[in-house]
C-alpha positions as CSV (number, residue, x, y, z in Angstrom):
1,X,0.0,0.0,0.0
2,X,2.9,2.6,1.0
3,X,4.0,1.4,-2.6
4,X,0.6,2.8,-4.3
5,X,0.0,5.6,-2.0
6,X,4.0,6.8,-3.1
7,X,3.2,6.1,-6.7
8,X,0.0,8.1,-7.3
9,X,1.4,10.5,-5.1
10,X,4.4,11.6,-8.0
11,X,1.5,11.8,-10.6
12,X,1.2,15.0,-11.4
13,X,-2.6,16.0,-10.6
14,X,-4.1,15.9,-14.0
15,X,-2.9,12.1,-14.3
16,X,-3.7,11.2,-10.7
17,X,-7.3,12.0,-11.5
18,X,-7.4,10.2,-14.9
19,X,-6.0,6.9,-13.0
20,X,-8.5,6.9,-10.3
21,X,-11.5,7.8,-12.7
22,X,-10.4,4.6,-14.8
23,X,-10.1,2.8,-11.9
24,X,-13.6,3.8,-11.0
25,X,-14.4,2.9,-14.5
26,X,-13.5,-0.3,-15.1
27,X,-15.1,-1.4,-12.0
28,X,-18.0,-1.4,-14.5
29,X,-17.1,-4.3,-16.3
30,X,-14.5,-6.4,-14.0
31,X,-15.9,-6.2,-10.3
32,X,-12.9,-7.8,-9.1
33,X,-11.1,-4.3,-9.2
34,X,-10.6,-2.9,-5.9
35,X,-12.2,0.7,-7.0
36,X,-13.4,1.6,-3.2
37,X,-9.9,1.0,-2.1
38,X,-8.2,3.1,-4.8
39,X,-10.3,5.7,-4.5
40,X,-10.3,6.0,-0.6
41,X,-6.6,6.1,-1.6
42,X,-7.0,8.8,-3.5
43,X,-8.9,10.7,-1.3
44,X,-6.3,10.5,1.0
45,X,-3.4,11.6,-1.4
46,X,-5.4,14.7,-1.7
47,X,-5.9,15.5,1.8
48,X,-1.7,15.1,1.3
49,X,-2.0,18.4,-0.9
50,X,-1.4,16.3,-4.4
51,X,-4.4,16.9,-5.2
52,X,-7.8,18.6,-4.7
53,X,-10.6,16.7,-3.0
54,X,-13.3,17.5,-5.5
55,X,-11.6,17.1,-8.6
56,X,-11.1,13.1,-7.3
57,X,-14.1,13.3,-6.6
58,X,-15.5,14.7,-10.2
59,X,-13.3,12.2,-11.6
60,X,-14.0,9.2,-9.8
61,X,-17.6,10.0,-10.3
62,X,-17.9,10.8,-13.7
63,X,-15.7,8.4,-15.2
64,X,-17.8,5.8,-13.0
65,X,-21.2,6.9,-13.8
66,X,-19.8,7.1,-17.7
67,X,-18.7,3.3,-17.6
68,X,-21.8,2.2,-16.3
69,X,-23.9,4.1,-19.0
70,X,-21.6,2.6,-21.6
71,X,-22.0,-1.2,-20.5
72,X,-26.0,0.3,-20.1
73,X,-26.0,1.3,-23.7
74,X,-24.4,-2.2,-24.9
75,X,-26.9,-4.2,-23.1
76,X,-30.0,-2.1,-24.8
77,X,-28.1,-2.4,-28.2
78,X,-27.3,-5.7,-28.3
79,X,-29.0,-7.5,-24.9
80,X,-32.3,-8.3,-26.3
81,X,-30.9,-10.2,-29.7
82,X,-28.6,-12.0,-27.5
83,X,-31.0,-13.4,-25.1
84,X,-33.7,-14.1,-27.7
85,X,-32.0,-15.6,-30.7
86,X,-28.2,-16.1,-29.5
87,X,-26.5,-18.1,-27.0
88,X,-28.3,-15.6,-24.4
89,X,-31.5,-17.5,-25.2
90,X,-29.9,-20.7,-23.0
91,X,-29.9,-18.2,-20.0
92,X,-33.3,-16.4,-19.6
93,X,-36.6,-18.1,-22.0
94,X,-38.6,-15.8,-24.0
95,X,-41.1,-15.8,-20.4
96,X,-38.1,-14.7,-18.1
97,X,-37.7,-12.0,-20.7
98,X,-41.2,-10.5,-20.2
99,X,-40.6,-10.8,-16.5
100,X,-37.7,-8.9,-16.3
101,X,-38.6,-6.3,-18.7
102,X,-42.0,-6.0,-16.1
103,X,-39.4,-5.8,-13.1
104,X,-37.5,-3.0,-14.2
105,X,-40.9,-1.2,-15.6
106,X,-41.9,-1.1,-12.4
107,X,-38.6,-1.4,-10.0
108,X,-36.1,-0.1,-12.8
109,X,-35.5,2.9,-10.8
110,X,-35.3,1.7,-7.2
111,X,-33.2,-1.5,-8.0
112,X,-30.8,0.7,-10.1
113,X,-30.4,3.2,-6.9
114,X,-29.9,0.5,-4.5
115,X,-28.1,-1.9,-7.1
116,X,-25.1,1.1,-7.2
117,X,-24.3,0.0,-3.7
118,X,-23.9,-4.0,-3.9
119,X,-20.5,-5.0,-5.3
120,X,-21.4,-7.5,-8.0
121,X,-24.3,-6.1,-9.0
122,X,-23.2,-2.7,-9.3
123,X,-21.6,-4.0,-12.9
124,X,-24.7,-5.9,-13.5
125,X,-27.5,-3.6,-12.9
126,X,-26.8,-1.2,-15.6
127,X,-26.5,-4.0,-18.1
128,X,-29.9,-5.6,-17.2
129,X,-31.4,-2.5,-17.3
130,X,-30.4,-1.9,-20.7
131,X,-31.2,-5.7,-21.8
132,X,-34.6,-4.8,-20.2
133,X,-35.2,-1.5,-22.1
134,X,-35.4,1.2,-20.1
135,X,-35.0,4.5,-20.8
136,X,-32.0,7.1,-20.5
137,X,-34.3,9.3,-18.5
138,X,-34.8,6.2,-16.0
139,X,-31.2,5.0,-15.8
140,X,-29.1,8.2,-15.7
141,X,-31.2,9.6,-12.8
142,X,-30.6,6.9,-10.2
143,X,-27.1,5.7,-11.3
144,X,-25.6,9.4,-10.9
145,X,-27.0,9.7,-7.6
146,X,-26.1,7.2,-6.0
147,X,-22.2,6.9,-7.4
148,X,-22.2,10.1,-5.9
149,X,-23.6,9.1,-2.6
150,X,-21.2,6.3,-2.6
151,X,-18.1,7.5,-4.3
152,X,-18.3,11.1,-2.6
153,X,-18.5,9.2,0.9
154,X,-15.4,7.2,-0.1
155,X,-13.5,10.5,-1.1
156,X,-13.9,12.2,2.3
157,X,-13.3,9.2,3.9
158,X,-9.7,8.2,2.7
159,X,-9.2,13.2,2.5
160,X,-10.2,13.1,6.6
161,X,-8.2,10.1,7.1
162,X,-5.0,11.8,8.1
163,X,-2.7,9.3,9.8
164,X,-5.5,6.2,10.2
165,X,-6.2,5.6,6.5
166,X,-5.7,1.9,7.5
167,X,-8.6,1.7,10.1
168,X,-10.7,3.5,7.4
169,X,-10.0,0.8,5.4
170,X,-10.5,-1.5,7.7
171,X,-13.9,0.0,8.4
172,X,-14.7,0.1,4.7
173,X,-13.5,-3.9,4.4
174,X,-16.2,-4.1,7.3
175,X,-18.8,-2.4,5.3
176,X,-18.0,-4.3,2.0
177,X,-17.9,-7.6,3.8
178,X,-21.6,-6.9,4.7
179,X,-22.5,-5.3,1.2
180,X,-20.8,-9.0,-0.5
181,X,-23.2,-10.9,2.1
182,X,-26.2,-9.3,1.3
183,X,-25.2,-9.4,-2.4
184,X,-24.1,-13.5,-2.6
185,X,-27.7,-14.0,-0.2
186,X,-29.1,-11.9,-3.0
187,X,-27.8,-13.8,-5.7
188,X,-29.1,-16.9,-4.1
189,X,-32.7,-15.5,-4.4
190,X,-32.3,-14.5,-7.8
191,X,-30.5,-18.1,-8.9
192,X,-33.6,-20.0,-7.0
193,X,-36.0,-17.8,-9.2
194,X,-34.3,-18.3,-12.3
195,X,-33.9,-21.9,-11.9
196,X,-37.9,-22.3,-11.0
197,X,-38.8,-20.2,-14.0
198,X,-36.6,-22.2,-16.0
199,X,-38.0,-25.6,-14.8
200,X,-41.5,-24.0,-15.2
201,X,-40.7,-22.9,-19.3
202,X,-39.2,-26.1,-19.5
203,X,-42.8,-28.1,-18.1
204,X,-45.0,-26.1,-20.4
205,X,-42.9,-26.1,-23.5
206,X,-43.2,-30.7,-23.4
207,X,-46.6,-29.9,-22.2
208,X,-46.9,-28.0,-25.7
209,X,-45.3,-30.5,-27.7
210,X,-47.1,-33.1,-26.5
């Protein structure tokens, strides 16, 4: 960690921002990046003086919120063809499609909110919600507000930590520990309804056939 904190610490501003907003970007589509840690980290660099507070915090924002509109806008491009008539089409049946298109008419904006805050589904919600159809004016909302509920409480987290930045992170590897439960319990749920909907299309299409 000394390592990394002395690293981005060299970076002249402009660049520091640029690494931690691609940090906070790629989070998007590989969940396995440690964003929250780097940008606590950066927060904390800029309470050093290398940087300013907000601009991290514009950039992590924006370059987050920008990522997860772009994986948004591939899954409304290219989502529905690929669960209907490609391999997609072996994950959700044509009635899991209706069903999650009816979700996110009527949750879209909630579960995108709340979504922003689970690690795992953070990536995932965005994508969904374009395989699903919704609207710009539906996604942009939720997603912006709450990257910069979560991002902006990381920032000042890691810019007040002054000499304890590793019991913040502690604290935050507390926090994300719970987040990861309630997202793998979660996950569980949504496997057990997937798998019951599946059996279920499964049923009536023989029931069809025969």
């Amino acid at each position: 960690m000394e390592q990394t904190i002395a690293f981005l610490s060299d970076l002249p501003p402009l660049l520091l921002y640029v690494v931690l907003g691609v940090g906070a970007a790629v989070e998007n589509v590989l969940p396995v990046v440690p964003a929250d840690t780097i940008i606590v980290t950066g927060g904390f660099i800029a309470g050093l003086g290398a940087g300013g507070a907000i601009p991290v915090f514009l950039a992590v924002w924006g370059f987050n919120v920008a990522g997860a509109l772009a994986v948004y806008a591939v899954g409304r491009r290219y989502g529905p063809e690929f669960f209907t008539s490609g391999r997609g089409r072996h994950l959700l049946a044509e009635r899991q499609m209706r069903r999650l298109e009816a979700f996110y008419a009527r949750w879209g904006v909630a579960a995108i909110f709340a979504g922003r805050f689970l690690p795992g589904f953070r990536a995932l919600v965005p994508v969904f919600a374009g395989v699903a159809g919704v609207g710009w004016g539906r996604v942009i909302p939720p997603l912006a507000v709450a990257s910069a509920i979560w991002y902006g409480a990381l920032v000042r987290l890691g810019h007040l930590a002054g000499d304890n930045l590793d019991a913040v992170k502690e604290t935050m590897s507390r926090a994300n520990r719970g987040l990861l439960a309630a997202s793998a319990a979660l996950a569980i749920v949504l496997v057990a309804v997937w798998w019951r909907a599946r059996r279920r299309a499964a049923r009536g299409d023989r029931t069809g056939a025969a």
